[in-house]
DONU-440142 format. One record per residue (C-alpha): x negated, y negated, z; chain. Coordinates in nm, 3 decimals, padded with zeros to 5 digits, m for minus. Layout:
N
east: X&north: Y&up: Z&chain: A $
...
***
This chain:
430
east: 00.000&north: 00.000&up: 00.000&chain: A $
east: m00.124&north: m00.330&up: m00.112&chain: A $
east: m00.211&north: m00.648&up: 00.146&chain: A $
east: 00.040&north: m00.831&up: m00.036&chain: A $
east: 00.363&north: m00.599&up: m00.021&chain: A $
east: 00.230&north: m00.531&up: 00.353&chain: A $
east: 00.233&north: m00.887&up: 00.406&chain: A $
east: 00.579&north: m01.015&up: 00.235&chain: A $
east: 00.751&north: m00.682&up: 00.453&chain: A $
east: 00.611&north: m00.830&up: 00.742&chain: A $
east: 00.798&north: m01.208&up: 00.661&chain: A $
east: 01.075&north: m00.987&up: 00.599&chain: A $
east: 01.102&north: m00.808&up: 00.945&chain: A $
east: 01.044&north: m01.191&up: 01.073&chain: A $
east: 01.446&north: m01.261&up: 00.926&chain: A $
east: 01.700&north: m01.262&up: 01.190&chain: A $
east: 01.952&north: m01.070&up: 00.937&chain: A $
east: 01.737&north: m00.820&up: 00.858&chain: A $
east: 01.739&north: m00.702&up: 01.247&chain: A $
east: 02.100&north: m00.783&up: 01.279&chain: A $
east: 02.151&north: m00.484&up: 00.964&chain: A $
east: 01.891&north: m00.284&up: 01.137&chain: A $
east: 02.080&north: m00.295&up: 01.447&chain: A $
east: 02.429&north: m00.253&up: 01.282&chain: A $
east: 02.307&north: 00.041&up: 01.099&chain: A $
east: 02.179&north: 00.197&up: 01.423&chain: A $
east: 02.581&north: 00.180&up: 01.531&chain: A $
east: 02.673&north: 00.302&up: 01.209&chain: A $
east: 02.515&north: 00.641&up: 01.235&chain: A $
east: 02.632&north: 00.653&up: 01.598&chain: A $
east: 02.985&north: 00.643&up: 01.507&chain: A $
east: 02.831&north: 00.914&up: 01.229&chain: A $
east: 02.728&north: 01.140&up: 01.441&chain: A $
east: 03.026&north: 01.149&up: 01.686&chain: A $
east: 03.258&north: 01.302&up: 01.435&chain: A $
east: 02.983&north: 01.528&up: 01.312&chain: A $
east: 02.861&north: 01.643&up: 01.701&chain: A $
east: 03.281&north: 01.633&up: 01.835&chain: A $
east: 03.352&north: 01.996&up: 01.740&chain: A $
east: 03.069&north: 02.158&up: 01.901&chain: A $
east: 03.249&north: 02.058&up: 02.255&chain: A $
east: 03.543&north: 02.204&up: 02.411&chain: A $
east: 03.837&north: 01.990&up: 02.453&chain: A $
east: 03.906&north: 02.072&up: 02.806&chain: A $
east: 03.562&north: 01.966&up: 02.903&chain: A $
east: 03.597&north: 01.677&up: 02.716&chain: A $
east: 03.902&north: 01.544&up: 02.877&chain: A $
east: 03.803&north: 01.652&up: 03.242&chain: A $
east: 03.480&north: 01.396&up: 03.194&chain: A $
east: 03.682&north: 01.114&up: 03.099&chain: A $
east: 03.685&north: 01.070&up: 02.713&chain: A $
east: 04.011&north: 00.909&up: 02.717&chain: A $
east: 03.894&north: 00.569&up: 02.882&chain: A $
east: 03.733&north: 00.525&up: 02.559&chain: A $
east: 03.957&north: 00.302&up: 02.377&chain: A $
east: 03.944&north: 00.104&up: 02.696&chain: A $
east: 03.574&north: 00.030&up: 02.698&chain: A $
east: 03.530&north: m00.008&up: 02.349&chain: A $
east: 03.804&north: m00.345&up: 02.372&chain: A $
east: 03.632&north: m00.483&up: 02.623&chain: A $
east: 03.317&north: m00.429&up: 02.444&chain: A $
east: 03.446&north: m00.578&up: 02.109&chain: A $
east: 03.627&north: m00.866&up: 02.251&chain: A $
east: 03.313&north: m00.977&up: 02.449&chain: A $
east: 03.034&north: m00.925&up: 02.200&chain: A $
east: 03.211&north: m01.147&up: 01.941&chain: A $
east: 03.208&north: m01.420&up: 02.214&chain: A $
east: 02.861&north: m01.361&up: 02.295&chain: A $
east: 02.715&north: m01.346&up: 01.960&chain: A $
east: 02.875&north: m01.641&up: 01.860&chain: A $
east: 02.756&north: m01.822&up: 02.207&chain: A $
east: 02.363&north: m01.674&up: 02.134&chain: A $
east: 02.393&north: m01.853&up: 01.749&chain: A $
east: 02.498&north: m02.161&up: 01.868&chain: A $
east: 02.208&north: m02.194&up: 02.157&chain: A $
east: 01.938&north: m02.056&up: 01.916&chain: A $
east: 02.034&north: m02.350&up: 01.673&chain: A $
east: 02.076&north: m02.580&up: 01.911&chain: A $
east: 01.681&north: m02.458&up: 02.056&chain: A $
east: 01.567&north: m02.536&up: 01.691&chain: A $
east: 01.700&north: m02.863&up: 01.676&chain: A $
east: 01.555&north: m02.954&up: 02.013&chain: A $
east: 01.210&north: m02.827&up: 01.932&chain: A $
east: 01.226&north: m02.993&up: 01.562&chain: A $
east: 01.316&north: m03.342&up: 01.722&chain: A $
east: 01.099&north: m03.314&up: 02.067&chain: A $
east: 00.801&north: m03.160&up: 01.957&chain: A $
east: 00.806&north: m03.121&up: 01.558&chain: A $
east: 00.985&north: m02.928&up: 01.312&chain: A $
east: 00.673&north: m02.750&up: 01.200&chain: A $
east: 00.693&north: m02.584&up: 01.599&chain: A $
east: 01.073&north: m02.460&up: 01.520&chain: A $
east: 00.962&north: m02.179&up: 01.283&chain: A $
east: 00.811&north: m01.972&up: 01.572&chain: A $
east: 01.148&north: m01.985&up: 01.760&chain: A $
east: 01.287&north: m01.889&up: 01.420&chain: A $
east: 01.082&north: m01.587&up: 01.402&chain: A $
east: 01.055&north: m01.520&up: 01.824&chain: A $
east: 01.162&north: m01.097&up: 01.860&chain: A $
east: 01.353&north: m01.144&up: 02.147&chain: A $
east: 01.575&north: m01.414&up: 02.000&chain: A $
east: 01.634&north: m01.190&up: 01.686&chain: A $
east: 01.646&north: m00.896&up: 01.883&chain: A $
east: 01.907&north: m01.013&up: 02.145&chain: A $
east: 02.156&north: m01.138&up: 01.808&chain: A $
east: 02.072&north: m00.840&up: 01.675&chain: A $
east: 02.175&north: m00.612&up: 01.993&chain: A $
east: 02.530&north: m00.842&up: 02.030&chain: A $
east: 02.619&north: m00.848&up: 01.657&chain: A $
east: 02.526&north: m00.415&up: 01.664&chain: A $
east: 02.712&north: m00.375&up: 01.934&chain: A $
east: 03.045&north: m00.564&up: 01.798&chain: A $
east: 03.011&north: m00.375&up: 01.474&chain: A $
east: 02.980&north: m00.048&up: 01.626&chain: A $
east: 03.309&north: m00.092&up: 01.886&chain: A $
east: 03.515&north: m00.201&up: 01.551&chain: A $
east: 03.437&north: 00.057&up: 01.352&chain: A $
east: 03.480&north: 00.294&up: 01.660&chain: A $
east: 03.802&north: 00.157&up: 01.717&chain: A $
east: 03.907&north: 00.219&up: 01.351&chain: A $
east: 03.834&north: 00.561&up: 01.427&chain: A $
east: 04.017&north: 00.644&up: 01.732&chain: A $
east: 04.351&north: 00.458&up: 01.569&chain: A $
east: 04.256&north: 00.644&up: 01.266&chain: A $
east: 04.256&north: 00.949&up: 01.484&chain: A $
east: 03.952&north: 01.120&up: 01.351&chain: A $
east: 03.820&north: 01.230&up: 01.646&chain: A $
east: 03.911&north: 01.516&up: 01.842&chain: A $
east: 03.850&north: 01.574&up: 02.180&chain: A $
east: 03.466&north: 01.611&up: 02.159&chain: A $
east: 03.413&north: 01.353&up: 01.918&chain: A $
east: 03.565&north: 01.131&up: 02.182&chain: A $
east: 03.294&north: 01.277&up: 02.483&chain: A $
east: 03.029&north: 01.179&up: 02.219&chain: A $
east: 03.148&north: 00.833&up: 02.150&chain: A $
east: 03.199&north: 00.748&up: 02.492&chain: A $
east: 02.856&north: 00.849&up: 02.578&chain: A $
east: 02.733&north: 00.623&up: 02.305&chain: A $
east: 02.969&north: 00.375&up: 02.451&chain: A $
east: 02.812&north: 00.395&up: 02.795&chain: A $
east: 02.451&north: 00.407&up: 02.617&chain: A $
east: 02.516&north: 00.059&up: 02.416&chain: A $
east: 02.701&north: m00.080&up: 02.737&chain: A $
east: 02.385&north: m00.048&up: 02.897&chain: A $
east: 02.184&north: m00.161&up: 02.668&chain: A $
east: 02.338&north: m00.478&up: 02.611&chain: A $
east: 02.356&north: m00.513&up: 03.005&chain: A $
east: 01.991&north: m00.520&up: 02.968&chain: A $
east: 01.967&north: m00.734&up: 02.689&chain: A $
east: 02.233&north: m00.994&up: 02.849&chain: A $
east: 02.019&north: m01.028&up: 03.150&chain: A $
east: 01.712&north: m01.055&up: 02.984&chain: A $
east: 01.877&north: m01.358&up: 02.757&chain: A $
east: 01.985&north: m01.552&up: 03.036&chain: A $
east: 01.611&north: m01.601&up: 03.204&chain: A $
east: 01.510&north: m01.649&up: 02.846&chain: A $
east: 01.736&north: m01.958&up: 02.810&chain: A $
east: 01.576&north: m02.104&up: 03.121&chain: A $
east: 01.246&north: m02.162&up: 02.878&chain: A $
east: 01.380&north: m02.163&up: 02.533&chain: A $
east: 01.330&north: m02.518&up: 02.336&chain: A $
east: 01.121&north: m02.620&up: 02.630&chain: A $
east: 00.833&north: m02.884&up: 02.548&chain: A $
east: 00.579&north: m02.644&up: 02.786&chain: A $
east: 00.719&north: m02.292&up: 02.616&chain: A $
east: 00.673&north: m02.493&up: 02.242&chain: A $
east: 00.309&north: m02.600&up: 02.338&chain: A $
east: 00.243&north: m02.217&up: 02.405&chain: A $
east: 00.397&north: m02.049&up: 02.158&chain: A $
east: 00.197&north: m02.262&up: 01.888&chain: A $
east: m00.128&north: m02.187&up: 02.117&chain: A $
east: m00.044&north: m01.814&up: 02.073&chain: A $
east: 00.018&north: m01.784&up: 01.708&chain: A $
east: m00.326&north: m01.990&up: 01.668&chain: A $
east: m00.533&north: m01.755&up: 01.840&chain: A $
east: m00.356&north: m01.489&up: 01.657&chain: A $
east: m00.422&north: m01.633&up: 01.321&chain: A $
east: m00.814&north: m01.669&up: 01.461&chain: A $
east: m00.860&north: m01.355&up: 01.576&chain: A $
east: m00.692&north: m01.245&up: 01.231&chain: A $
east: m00.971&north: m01.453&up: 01.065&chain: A $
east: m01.252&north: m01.328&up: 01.315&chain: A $
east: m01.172&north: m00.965&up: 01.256&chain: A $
east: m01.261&north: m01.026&up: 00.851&chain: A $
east: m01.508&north: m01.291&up: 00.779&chain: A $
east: m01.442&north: m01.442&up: 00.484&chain: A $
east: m01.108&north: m01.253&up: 00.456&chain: A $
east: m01.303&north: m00.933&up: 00.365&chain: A $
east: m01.506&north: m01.073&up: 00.114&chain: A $
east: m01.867&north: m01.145&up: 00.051&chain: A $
east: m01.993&north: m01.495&up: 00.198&chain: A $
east: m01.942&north: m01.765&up: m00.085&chain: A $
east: m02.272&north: m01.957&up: m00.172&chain: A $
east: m02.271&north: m02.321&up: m00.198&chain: A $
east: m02.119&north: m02.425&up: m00.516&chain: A $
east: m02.073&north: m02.034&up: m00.654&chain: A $
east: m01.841&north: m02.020&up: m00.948&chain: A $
east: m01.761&north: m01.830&up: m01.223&chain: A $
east: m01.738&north: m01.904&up: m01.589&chain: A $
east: m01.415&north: m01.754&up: m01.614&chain: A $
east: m01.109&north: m02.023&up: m01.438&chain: A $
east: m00.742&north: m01.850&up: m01.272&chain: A $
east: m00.501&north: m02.121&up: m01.206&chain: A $
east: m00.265&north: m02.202&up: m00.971&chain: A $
east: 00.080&north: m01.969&up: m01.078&chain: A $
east: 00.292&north: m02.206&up: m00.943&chain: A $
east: 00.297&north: m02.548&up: m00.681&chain: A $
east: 00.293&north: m02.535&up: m00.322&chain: A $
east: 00.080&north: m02.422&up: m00.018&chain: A $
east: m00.134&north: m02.059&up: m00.006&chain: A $
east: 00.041&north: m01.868&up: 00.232&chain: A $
east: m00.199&north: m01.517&up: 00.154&chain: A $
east: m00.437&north: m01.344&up: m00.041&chain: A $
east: m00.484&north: m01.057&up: m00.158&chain: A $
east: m00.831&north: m00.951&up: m00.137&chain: A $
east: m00.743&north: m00.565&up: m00.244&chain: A $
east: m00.613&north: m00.692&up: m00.563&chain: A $
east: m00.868&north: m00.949&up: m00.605&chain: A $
east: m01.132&north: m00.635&up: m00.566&chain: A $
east: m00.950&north: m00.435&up: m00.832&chain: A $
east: m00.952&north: m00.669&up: m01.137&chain: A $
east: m01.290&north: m00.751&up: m01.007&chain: A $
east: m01.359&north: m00.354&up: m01.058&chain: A $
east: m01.168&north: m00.309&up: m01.356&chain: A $
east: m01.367&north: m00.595&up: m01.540&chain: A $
east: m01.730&north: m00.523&up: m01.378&chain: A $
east: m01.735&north: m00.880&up: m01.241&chain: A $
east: m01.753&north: m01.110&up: m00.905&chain: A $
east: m01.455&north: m01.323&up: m00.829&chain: A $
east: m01.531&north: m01.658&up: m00.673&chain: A $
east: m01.250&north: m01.761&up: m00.469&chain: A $
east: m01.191&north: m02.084&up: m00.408&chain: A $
east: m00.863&north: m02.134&up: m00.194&chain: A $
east: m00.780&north: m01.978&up: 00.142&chain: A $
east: m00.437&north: m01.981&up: 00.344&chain: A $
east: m00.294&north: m02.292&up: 00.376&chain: A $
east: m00.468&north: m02.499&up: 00.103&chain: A $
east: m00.211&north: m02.690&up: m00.107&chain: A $
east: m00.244&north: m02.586&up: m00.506&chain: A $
east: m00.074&north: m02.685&up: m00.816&chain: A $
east: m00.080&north: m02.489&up: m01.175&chain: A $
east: m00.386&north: m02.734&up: m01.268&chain: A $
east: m00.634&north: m02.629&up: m00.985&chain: A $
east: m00.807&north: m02.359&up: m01.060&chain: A $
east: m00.795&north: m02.094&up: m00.743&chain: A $
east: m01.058&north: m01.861&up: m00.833&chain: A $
east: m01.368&north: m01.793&up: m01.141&chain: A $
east: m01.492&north: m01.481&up: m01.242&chain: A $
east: m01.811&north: m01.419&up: m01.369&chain: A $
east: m01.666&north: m01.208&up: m01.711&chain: A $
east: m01.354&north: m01.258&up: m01.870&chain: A $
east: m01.047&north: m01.072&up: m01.693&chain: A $
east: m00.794&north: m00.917&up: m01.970&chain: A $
east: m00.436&north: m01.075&up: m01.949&chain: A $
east: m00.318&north: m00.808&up: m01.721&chain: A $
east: m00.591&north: m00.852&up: m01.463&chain: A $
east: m00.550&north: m01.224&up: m01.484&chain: A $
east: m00.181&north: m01.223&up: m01.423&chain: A $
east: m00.251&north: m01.006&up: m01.104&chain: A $
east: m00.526&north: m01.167&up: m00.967&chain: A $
east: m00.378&north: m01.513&up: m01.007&chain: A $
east: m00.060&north: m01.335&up: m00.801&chain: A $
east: m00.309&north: m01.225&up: m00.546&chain: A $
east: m00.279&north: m01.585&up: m00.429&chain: A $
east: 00.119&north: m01.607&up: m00.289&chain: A $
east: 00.203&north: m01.961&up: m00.292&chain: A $
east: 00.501&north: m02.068&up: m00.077&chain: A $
east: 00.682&north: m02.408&up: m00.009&chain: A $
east: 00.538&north: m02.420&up: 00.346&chain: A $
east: 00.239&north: m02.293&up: 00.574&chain: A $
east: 00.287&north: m02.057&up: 00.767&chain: A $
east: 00.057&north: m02.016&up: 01.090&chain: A $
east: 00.000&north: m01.653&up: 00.978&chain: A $
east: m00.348&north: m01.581&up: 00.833&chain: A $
east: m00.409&north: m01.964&up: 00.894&chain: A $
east: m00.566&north: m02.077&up: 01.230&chain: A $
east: m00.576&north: m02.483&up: 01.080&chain: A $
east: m00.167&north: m02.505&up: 01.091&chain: A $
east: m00.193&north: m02.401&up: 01.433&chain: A $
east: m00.415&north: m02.677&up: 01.532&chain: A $
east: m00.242&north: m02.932&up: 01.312&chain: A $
east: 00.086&north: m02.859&up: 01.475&chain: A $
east: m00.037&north: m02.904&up: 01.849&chain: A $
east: m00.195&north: m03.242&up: 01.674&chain: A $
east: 00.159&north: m03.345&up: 01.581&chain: A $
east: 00.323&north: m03.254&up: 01.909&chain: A $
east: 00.043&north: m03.491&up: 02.125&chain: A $
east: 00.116&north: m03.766&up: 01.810&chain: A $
east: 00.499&north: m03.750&up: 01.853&chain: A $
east: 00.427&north: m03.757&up: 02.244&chain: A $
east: 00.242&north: m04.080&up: 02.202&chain: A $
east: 00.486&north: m04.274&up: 02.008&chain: A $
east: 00.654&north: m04.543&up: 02.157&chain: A $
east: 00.970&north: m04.444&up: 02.129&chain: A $
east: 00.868&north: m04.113&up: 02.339&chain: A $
east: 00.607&north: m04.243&up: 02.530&chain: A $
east: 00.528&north: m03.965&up: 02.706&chain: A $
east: 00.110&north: m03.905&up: 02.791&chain: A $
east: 00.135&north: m03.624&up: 02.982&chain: A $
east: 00.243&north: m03.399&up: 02.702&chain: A $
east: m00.054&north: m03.536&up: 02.496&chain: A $
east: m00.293&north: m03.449&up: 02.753&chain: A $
east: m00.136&north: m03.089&up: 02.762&chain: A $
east: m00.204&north: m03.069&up: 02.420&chain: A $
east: m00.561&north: m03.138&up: 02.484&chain: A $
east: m00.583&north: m02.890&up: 02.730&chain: A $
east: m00.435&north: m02.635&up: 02.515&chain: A $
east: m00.688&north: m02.742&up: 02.229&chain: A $
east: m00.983&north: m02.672&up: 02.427&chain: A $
east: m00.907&north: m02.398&up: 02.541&chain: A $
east: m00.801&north: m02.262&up: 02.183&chain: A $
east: m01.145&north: m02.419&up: 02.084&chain: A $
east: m01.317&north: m02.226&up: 02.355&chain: A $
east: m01.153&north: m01.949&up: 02.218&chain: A $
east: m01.287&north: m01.922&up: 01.841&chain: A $
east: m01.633&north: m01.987&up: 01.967&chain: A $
east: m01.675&north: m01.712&up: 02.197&chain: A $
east: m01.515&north: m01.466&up: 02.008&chain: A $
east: m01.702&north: m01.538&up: 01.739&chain: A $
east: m02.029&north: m01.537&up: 01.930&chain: A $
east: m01.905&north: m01.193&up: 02.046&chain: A $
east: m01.839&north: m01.039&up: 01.706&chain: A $
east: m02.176&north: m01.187&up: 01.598&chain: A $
east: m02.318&north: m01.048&up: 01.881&chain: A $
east: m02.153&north: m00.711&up: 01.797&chain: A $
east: m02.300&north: m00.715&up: 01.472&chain: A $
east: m02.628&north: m00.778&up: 01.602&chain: A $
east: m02.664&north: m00.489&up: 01.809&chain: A $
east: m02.492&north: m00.250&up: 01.591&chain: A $
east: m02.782&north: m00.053&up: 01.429&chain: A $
east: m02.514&north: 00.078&up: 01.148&chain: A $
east: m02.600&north: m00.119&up: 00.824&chain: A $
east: m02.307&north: m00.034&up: 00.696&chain: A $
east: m02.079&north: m00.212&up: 00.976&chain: A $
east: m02.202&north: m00.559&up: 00.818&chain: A $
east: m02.104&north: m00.474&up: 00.499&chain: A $
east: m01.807&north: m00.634&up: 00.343&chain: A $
east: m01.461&north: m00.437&up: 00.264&chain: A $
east: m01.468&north: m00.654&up: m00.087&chain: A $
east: m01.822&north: m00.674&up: m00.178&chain: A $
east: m01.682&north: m00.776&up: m00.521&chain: A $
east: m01.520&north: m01.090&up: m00.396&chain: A $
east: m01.678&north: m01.413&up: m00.240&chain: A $
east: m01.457&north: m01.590&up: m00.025&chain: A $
east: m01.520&north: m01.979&up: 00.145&chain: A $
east: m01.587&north: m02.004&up: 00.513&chain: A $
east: m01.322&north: m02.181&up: 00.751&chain: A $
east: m01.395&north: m02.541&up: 00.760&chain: A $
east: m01.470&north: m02.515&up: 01.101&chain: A $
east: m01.507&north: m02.906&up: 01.211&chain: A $
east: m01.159&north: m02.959&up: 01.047&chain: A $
east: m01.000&north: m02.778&up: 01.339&chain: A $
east: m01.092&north: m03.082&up: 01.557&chain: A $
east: m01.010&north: m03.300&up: 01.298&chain: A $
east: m00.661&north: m03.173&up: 01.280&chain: A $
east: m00.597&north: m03.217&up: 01.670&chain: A $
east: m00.830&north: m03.479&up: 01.847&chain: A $
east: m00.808&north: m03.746&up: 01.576&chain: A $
east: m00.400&north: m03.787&up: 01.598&chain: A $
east: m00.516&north: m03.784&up: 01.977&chain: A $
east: m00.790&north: m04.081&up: 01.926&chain: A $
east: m00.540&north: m04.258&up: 01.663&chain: A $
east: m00.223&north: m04.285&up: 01.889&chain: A $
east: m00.371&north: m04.308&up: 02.181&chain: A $
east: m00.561&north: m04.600&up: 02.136&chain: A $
east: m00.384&north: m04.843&up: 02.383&chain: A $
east: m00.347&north: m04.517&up: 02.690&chain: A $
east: m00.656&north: m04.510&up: 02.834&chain: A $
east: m00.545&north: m04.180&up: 03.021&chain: A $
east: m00.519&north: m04.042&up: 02.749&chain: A $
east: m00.867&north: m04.188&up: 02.573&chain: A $
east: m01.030&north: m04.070&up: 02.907&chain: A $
east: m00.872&north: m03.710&up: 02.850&chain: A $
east: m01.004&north: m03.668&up: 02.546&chain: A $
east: m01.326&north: m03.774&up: 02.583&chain: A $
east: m01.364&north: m03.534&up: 02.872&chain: A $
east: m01.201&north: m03.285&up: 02.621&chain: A $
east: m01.483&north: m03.391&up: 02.357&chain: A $
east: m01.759&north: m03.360&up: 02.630&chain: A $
east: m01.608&north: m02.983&up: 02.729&chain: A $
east: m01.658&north: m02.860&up: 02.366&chain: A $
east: m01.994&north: m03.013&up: 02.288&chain: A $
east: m02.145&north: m02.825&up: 02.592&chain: A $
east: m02.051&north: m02.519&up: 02.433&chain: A $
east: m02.308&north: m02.639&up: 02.148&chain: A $
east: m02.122&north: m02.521&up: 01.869&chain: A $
east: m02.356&north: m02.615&up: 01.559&chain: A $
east: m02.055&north: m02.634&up: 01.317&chain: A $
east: m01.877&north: m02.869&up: 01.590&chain: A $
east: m02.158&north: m03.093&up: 01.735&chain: A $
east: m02.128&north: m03.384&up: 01.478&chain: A $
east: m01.775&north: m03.398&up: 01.458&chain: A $
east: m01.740&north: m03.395&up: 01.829&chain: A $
east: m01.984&north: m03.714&up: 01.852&chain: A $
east: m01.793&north: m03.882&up: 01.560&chain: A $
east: m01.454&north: m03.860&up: 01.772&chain: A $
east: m01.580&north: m04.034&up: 02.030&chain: A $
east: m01.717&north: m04.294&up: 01.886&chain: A $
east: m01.373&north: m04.334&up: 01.672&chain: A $
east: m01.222&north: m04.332&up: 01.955&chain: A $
east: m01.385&north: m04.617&up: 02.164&chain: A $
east: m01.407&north: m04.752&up: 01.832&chain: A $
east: m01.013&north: m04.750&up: 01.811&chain: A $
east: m00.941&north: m04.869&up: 02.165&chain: A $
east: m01.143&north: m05.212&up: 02.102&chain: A $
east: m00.966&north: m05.285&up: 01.802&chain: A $
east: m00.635&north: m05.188&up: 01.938&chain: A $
east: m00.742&north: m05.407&up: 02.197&chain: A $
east: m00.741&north: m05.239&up: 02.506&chain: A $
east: m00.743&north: m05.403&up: 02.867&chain: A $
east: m01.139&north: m05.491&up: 02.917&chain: A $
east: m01.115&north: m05.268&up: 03.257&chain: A $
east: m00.937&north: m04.986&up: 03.112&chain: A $
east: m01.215&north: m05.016&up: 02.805&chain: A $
east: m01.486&north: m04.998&up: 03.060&chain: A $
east: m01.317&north: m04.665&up: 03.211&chain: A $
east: m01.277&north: m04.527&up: 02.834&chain: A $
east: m01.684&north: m04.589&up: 02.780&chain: A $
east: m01.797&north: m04.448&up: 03.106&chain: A $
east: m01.597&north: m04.123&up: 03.034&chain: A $
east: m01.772&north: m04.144&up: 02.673&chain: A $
east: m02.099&north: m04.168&up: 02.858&chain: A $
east: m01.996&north: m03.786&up: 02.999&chain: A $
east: m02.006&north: m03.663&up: 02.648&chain: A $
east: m02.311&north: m03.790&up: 02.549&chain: A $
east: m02.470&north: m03.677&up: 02.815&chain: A $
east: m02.350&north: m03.338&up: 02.740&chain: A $
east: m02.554&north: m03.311&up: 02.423&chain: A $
east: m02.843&north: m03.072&up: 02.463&chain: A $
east: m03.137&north: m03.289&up: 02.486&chain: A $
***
């Protein structure tokens, strides 16, 4: 199975509906195998254990799960809206995708189904005496189970669409998308030289953001043509049918073309899957929303700094680590690339701090907590000596005293924002 049909069934399994069928199927086949399981029970012992109350539970169990469904929908959208106008809209997609809201609308919306169509049955009368024992225990089975599921919902509401749950969700699915990165350098590929390129241009297929590639595929026309593809795009780049995505170094026949131009799957939006720079970029545009005047709220910006060092922290040592690993592992073979016949660009590291300290240093000009924050932020990274994040580092805080004096900032509260600038450059080795 290809990286790219692996990839587009995971989006899929991230659709509410397609858990809601999943779920509603799962009902289906128990109402299934009640009529097929009923005659292998007597009917004495099926009335002596109760299988009359069935009709019973199964009213109470449609009537409420209609309610409740409905209830769930309109507090999920509500959630979205909240996070979309508090934080920013680019956070909502993780509650759109979050398992345990799907899962819950799922388990409500399966349940309803199944006590309709078990209903339909028992006025239908197509189940005898056993088939009734067997439906009740599936009653009793999905009673619980929604229990369960109820009780879990209602502690998740206490969180859901708040500013605090937003900030970490987006930290999560960042270090996801890192560790995703970490785990293949250069997606798989060989390391790209400086200015490598083919004689051979694919363009863009079609206009929007790269969600995923497709090394596999990539590899395979590379194969099929005896040449090196030069990629030139990684997720969450923004193409158009003029730029050219990749080179080869031979020419690619018009099937291989076609396929390894579709290796690249374009979409209207990032996603923060395969693509640790949206991550960052959102928690930049939470802490810039935070700092507008007509939110004026600090604190969450200096959360959001927090959170960014820490996330920061995080790619460094891990990739130290898996360096590390490499270093002692006397296997030659453990270095060697999955796609040795496609090169692949490196992460622009120093953009990562681009994308979240600058909004920081931009909007937070006049709040010299904030400027103070950040340039004890700044000061935490640069001790970790990071070669690909030193200069940036030292360029964001000079921006930002930079930024203050032209904003013009209250000569004391300047004074503060310089001495806390003196703690970064005093954390530079040397």
């Amino acid at each position: 199975m290809s990286e790219k049909l692996i990839y587009l069934l995971q989006r899929l399994l991230h659709k509410t509906w397609v858990r809601c069928a999943l779920f509603s199927l799962a009902a289906l086949v128990a109402v299934t195998l009640a009529k097929l399981l009923g005659p292998l029970i007597p009917e004495d012992i099926a009335f002596k254990l109760g299988s009359d109350s069935i009709g019973s539970l199964l009213n109470i169990i449609a009537t409420s799960m209609l309610t409740v469904a409905v209830f769930s929908a309109s507090t999920m959208v509500s959630s979205f809206s909240a996070v979309a106008s508090t934080a920013t809209p680019r956070a909502s997609q993780l509650l759109i995708e979050d398992s345990t809201i799907q899962n819950t609308l799922a388990t409500f919306v399966g349940a309803f189904l199944y006590s309709v169509i078990a209903l339909v049955g028992l006025n239908a009368q197509i189940y005898g005496g056993g088939g009734r024992l067997v439906l009740f225990g599936f009653t009793l089975l999905i009673l619980l189970m929604v229990v369960i599921v109820l009780l879990r919902w209602l502690d998740y509401l206490s969180v859901l669409g708040r500013m605090g749950e937003t900030i970490s969700r987006v930290e999560a699915a960042t270090t996801k998308a890192m560790a995703q990165r970490l785990k293949k350098s250069f997606m798989g590929g060989q390391k790209q030289a400086e200015n490598a390129r083919g004689d051979h241009p694919l363009h863009a297929p079609a206009t929007g953001f790269v969600q995923h590639v497709s090394m596999d595929i990539l590899q395979k026309c590379a194969q099929r043509a005896d040449a090196t593809i030069h990629l030139h795009v990684q997720p969450g780049d923004f193409v158009e049918p003029s730029m050219v995505i990749a080179t080869s170094t031979r020419p690619l026949d018009k099937e291989s073309s076609k396929a390894a131009s579709d290796a690249v799957l374009i979409g209207k939006a990032r996603t923060f899957d395969h693509d640790p720079r949206f991550g960052v970029l959102v928690m930049g545009e939470i802490a810039a929303r935070a700092l507008s005047p007509a939110v004026n709220d600090p604190g969450t910006a200096i959360v959001v700094l927090a959170t960014a060092v820490r996330v920061m922290i995080y790619w460094v040592d891990e990739q130290r680590a898996h360096e590390k690993c490499l270093q002692d592992n006397p296997d030659p073979n453990a270095s060697q690339p999955e796609f040795d016949r496609v090169s692949a660009p490196n992460l622009r590291e120093a953009g990562m701090l681009t994308d979240v300290f600058e909004p920081l240093a931009r909007h937070g000009a006049l709040a010299v907590d904030v400027g103070v924050a950040l340039q004890h932020a700044l000061a935490s990274l640069r001790r970790l000596n990071h070669t690909a994040f030193n200069p940036t580092i030292d360029q964001i805080s000079r921006d930002a005293i930079e930024r203050a004096v032209h904003a013009g900032l209250f000569a004391p509260d300047l004074e503060c924002l310089r001495e806390a600038a003196l703690a970064e450059r005093q954390a530079r080795p040397g």
